[in-house]
Every structure is written in structure tokens, then in C-alpha cells.
C-alpha atoms as one frame of an Amber mdcrd trajectory, in Angstrom:
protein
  49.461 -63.331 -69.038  53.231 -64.659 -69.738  53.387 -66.749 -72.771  57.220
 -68.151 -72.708  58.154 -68.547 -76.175  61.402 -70.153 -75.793  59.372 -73.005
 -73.465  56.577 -73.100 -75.831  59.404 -73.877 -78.752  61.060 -76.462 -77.020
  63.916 -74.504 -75.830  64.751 -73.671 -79.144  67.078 -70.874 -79.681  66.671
 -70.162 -83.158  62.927 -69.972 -84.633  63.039 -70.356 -88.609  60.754 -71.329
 -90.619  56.773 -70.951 -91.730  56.055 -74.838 -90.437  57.796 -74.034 -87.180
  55.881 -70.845 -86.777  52.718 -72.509 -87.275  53.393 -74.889 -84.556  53.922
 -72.268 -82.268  51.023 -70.148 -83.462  48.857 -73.464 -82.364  50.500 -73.683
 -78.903  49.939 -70.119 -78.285  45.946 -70.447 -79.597  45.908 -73.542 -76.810
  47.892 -71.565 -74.069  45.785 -68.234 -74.195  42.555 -67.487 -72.654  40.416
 -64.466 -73.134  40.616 -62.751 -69.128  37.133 -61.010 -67.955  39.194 -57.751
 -68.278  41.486 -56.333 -70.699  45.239 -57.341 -70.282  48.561 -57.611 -72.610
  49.673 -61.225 -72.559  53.523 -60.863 -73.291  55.078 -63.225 -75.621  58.300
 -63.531 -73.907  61.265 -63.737 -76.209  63.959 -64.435 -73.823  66.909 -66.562
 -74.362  65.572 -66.057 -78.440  68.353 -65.329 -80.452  67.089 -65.259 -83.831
  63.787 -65.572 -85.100  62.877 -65.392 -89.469  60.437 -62.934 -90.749  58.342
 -66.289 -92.170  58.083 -68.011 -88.595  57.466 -64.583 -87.106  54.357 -63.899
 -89.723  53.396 -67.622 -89.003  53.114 -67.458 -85.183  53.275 -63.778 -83.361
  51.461 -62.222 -86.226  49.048 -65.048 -86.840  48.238 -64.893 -82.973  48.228
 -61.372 -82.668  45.666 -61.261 -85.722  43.546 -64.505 -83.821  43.447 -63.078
 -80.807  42.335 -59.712 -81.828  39.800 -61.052 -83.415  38.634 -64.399 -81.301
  40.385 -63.206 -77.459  39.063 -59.461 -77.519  40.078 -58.877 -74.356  43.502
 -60.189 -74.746  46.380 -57.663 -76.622  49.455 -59.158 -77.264  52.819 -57.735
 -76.338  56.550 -58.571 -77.783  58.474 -58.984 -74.535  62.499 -59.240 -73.914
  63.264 -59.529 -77.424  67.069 -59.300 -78.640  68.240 -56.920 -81.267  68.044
 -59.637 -83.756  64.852 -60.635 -83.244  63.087 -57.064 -82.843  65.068 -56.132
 -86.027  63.621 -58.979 -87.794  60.114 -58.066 -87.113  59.702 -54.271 -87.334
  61.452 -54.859 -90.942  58.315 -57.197 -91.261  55.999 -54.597 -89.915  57.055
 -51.531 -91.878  56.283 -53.496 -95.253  53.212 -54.049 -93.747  52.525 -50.571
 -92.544  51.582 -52.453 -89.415  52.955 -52.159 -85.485  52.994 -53.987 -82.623
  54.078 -52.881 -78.901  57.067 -54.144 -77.710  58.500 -53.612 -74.092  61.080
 -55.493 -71.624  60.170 -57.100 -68.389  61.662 -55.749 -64.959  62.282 -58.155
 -62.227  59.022 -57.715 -61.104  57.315 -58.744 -64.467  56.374 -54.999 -64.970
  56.678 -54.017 -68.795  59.454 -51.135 -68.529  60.974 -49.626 -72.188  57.788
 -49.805 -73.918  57.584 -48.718 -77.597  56.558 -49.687 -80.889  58.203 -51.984
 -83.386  57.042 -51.504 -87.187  55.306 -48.463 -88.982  51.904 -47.127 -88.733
  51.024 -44.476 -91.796  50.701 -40.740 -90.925  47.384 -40.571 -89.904  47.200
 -43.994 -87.881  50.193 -42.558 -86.449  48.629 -39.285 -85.270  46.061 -40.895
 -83.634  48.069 -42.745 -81.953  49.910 -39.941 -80.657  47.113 -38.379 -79.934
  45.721 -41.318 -77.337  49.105 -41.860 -76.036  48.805 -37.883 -75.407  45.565
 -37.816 -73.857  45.741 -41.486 -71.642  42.233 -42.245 -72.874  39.771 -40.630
 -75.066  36.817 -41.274 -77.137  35.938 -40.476 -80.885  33.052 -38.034 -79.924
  35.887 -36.376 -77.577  38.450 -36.229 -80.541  35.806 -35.416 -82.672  35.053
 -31.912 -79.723  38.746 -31.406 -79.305  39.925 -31.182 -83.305  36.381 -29.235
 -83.604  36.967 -27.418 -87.562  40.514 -27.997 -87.190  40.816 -31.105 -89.889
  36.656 -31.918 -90.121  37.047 -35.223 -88.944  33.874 -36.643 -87.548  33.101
 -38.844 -84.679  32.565 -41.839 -86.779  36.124 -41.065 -88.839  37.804 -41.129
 -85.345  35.694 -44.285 -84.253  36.936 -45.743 -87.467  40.422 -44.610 -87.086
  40.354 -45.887 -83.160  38.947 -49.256 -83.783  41.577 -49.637 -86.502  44.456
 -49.572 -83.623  42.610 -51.616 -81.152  42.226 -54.108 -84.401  46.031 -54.274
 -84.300  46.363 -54.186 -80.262  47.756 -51.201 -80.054  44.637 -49.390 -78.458
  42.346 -51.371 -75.048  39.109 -50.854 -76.762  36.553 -50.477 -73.368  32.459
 -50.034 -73.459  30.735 -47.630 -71.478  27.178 -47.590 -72.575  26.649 -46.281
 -76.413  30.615 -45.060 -75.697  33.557 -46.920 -76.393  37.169 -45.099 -75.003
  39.807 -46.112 -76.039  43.486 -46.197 -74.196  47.233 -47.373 -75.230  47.622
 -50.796 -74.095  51.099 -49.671 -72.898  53.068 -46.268 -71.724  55.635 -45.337
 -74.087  58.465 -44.254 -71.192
């Protein structure tokens, strides 16, 4: 899913503003649709050249936080951003301890220079590594692989798992009594 943010703000160039991010946030809530499968839907920043930390909160971050929550098969992506405007929000993020993926689209529409923007704290952070590591894995696997190293327990890794699919980081997929869990994105 392609979400065009500089169509969806009326070709605007320079986002500012809480009011302004709210009408976007509402446009985005009317554009997206949960798919039967999981799938990024890229908010496509291209042709942005700035965008504020409060219409940033009030729109990408408001529908991130909707759509995680309401859409849970949808994970949103921050695609073709400028300097300026990936600057803006990983400052945001990292006072948030939060992170969301970020990549560029090739030609083709294939994300290409994935990575996160923002901060996750040391431990969200080594899960995530972990994941990216491993492709896929599930808390009763992390639990079996880290076996006496840290005593973490299946349910501290489900709880540490479904913390990054909360944020979109992680495609949270049910297999019977199971859930694995998988980056939403390669880091290149």
C-alpha cells in the first residue's frame, strides 16, 4: 500500500503544524485498509521538504499508533523522506524512546535502504537485533536459544516481541497457540 503524502496534503511542500497534521492523520485513517495479509503501507514523503515534529506526532505517529492498533495487519513505513524531514522525526523518536522503519523506494516500488529512524532502549533493541538476526523466530524459540544465558522466559520474550510489533517494527503472524514474529523490513 502507497499512501502519497505530498497528494494527500494538497501538494504541500512544507507540513507544519498540529491542525495540519491532524488533517492528514484523518485522510490517511480514510485512505488505509486493513489487507487479508500482513503488508507495510509506505507513507511516501517525496517532494516533502520539511515537515515539524508537532504535525509529524499529529499525523505519521497518530496513524502509525491507529493502525497498530485498529489495521493489525497493516505496518506503516516512512518512505523517500529528505534529510530534513527524517531528521525531524528520529529527534522526535529518540525522546520518545520509540522507532519507526524507514526505507527509500526503487523504481520498481521495492523498499531498498531500509533502517530505523528514532531509538529503541537496550533491551528492545536487542531483541530487535536478535529477529533481524534470525529472519523469524518465536518467544518459546528465544526462550530455547538464550536457555540460562539471561533467564528470560517465554512469556518475557512474548512480552518483549509484542512490544515491537505494537510499534510496527515486528509482522506479528499466528500459527496455532504460536505467534512468530519477523522484521517488517531487511535492514540492507
Amino acid at each position: 500500500m502507497l499512501l502519497p503524502i505530498k497528494t494527500l496534503t494538497d501538494n504541500e511542500t512544507t507540513l507544519a503544524g498540529a491542525q495540519a497534521g491532524r488533517r492528514l492523520f484523518g485522510k490517511l485513517v480514510a485512505s488505509a485498509q486493513a489487507p487479508a495479509e500482513p503488508e507495510p503501507a509506505f507513507l511516501d514523503f517525496s517532494g516533502i521538504a520539511v515537515a515539524t515534529s508537532s504535525f509529524l506526532r499529529e499525523s505519521v505517529i497518530a496513524f502509525r499508533d491507529y493502525a497498530r492498533s485498529t489495521l493489525s495487519t497493516l505496518y506503516p513505513v516512512i518512505a523517500n523522506a529528505e534529510a530534513p524531514v527524517a531528521e525531524e522525526l528520529a529527534f522526535f523518536l529518540r525522546h520518545r524512546a520509540d522507532a519507526l522503519w524507514a526505507c527509500d523506494l526503487d523504481e520498481r516500488g521495492a523498499p531498498v535502504n531500509a533502517r530505523l529512524l528514532g531509538e529503541l532502549d537496550e533491551v528492545q533493541r536487542a531483541t530487535f537485533d536478535r529477529v533481524l538476526h534470525l529472519g523469524s523466530t518465536s518467544a518459546p524459540a528465544l526462550a530455547a536459544q538464550s536457555d540460562g544465558e539471561s533467564g528470560v522466559g517465554p512469556t518475557a520474550w512474548n512480552n518483549r516481541l509484542s512490544n515491537l510489533a505494537a510499534r510496527g517494527l515486528l509482522i506479528e503472524r499466528r500459527g496455532g497457540k504460536t505467534k512468530t514474529f519477523a522484521p517488517v523490513l531487511e535492514i540492507m
